[in-house]
C-alpha positions as CSV (number, residue, x, y, z in Angstrom):
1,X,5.3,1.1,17.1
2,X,4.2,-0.7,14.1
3,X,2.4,-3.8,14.8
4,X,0.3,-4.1,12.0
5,X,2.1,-2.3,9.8
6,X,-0.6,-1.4,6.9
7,X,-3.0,-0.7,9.3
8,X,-1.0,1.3,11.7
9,X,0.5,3.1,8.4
10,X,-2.9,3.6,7.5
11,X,-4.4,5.5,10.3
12,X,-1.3,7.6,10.9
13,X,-1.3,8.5,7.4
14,X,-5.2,9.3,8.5
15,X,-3.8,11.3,11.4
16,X,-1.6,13.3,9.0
17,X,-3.8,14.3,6.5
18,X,-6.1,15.8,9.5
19,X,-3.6,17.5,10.7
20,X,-1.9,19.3,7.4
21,X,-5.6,19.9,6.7
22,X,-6.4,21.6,10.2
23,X,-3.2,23.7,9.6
24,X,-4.5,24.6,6.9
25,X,-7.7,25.5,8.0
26,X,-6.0,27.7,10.4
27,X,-4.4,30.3,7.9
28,X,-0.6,28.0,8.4
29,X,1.6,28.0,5.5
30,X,0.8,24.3,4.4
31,X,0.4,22.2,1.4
32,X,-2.6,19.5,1.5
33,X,-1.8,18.6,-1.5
34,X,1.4,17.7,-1.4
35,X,0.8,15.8,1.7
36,X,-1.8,13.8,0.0
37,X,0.1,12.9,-2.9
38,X,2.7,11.3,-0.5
39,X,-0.1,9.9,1.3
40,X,-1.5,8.0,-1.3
41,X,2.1,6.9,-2.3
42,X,2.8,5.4,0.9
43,X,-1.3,3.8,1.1
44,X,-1.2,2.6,-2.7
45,X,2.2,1.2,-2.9
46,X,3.0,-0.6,0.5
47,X,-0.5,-2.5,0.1
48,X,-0.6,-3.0,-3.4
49,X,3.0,-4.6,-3.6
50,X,2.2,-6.9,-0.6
51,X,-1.7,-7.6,-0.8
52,X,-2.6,-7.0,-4.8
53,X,-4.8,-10.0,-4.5
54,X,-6.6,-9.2,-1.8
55,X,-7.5,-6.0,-3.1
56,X,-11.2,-6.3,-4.0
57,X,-12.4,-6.6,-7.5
58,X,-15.6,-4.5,-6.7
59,X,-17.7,-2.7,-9.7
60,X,-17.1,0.9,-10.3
61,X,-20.9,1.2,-10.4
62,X,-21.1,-0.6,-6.5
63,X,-18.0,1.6,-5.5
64,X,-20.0,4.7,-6.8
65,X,-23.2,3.5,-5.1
66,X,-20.5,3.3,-2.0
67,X,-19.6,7.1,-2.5
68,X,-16.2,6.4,-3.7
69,X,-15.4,9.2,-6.5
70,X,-14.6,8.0,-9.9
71,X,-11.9,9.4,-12.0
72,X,-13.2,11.0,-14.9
73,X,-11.3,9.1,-18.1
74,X,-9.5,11.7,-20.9
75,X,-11.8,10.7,-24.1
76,X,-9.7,7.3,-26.0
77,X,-9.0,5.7,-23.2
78,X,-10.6,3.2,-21.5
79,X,-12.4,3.1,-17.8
80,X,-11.0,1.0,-15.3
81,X,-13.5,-2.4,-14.6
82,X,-13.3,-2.6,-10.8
83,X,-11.1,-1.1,-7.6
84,X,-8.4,-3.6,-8.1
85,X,-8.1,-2.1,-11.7
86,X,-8.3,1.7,-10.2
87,X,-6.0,1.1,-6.9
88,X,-2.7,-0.4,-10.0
89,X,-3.7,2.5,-11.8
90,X,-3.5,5.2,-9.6
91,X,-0.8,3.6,-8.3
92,X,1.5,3.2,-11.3
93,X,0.8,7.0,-12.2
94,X,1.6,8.4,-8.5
95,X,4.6,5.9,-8.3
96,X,6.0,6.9,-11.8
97,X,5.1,10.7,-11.1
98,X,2.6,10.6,-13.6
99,X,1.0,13.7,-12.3
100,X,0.4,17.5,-13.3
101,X,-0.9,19.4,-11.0
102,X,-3.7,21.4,-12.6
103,X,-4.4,24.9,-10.6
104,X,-7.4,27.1,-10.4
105,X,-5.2,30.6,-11.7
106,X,-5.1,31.3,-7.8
107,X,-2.0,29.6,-7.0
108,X,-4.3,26.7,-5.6
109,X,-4.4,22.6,-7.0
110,X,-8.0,22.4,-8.0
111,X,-7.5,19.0,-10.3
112,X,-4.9,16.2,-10.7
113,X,-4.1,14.6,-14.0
114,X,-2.8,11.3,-14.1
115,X,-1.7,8.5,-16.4
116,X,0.0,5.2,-16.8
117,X,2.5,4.5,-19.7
118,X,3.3,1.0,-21.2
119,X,7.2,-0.1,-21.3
120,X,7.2,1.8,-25.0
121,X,6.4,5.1,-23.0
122,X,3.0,4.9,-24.9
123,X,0.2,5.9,-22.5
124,X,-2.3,3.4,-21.5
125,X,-4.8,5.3,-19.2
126,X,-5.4,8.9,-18.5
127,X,-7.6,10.0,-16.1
128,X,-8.4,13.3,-14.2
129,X,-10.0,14.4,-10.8
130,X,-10.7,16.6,-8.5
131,X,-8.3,17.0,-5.1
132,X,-12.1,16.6,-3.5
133,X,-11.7,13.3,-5.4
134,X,-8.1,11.9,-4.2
135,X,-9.1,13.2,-1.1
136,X,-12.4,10.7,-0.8
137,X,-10.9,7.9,-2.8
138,X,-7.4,8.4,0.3
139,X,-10.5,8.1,3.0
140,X,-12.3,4.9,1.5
141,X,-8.9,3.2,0.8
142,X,-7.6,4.2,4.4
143,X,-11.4,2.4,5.3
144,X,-10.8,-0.6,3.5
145,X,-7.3,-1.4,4.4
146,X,-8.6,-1.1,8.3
147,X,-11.5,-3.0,7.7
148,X,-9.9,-5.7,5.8
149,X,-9.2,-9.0,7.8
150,X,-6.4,-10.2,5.3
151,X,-4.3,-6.9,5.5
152,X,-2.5,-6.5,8.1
């Protein structure tokens, strides 16, 4: 059952991601991707919509010095200030299916491009990383929402 439901969600979504990844791992048709692209649906929008405010305000620079990975900005837009900023971005873009999946020419995702648009349609923020980097930005986020006294 679901007690606490952001943490419980949290670590199963944890639990999931393992597992896609160990069936991976052991030659099984699956696709880690897609599971953490619904993953981070479920982690950025459930929190966000409930807990926005609670959702630190920390420096990209301290979340760097943290290990969290960065997106990498397209050149003319503007970097996000703080993890508050990057968890609304990321979560606009993956809730709007602002995504292309970007593939190594070996039928494998390799990088993500996402954005956020304004009510115009105009985009505001483009950004790009790795699946390395959604997959280590999932794993801190997963961290902080367990660690987190106000989210439960």
């Amino acid at each position: 059952m679901y007690e606490e439901k952001i943490r419980d969600f949290a670590e199963r979504t944890r639990a999931n991601l393992r597992a896609i990844e160990q069936r991976k791992a052991e030659g099984h048709e699956a696709y880690e991707v897609t599971q953490l692209v619904n993953s981070m649906l479920g982690l950025l929008v459930f929190p966000q919509q409930r807990y926005v405010d609670k959702i630190p305000h920390t420096s990209l620079e301290e979340l760097e010095q943290q290990g969290w990975p960065i997106p990498s900005v397209r050149e003319g837009f503007q970097q996000v200030e703080n993890l508050n900023q990057l968890v609304r971005h990321l979560r606009n873009a993956i809730a709007h299916f602002n995504v292309d999946f970007i593939g190594d020419g070996k039928n494998e995702v390799k990088f993500l491009h996402v954005w956020n648009t304004n009510p115009r349609g105009l985009r505001t923020w483009e950004a790009e990383l790795s699946v390395s980097d959604l997959q280590g930005i999932a794993e801190r986020f997963i961290e902080l929402l367990l660690e987190s006294p106000h989210i439960t």
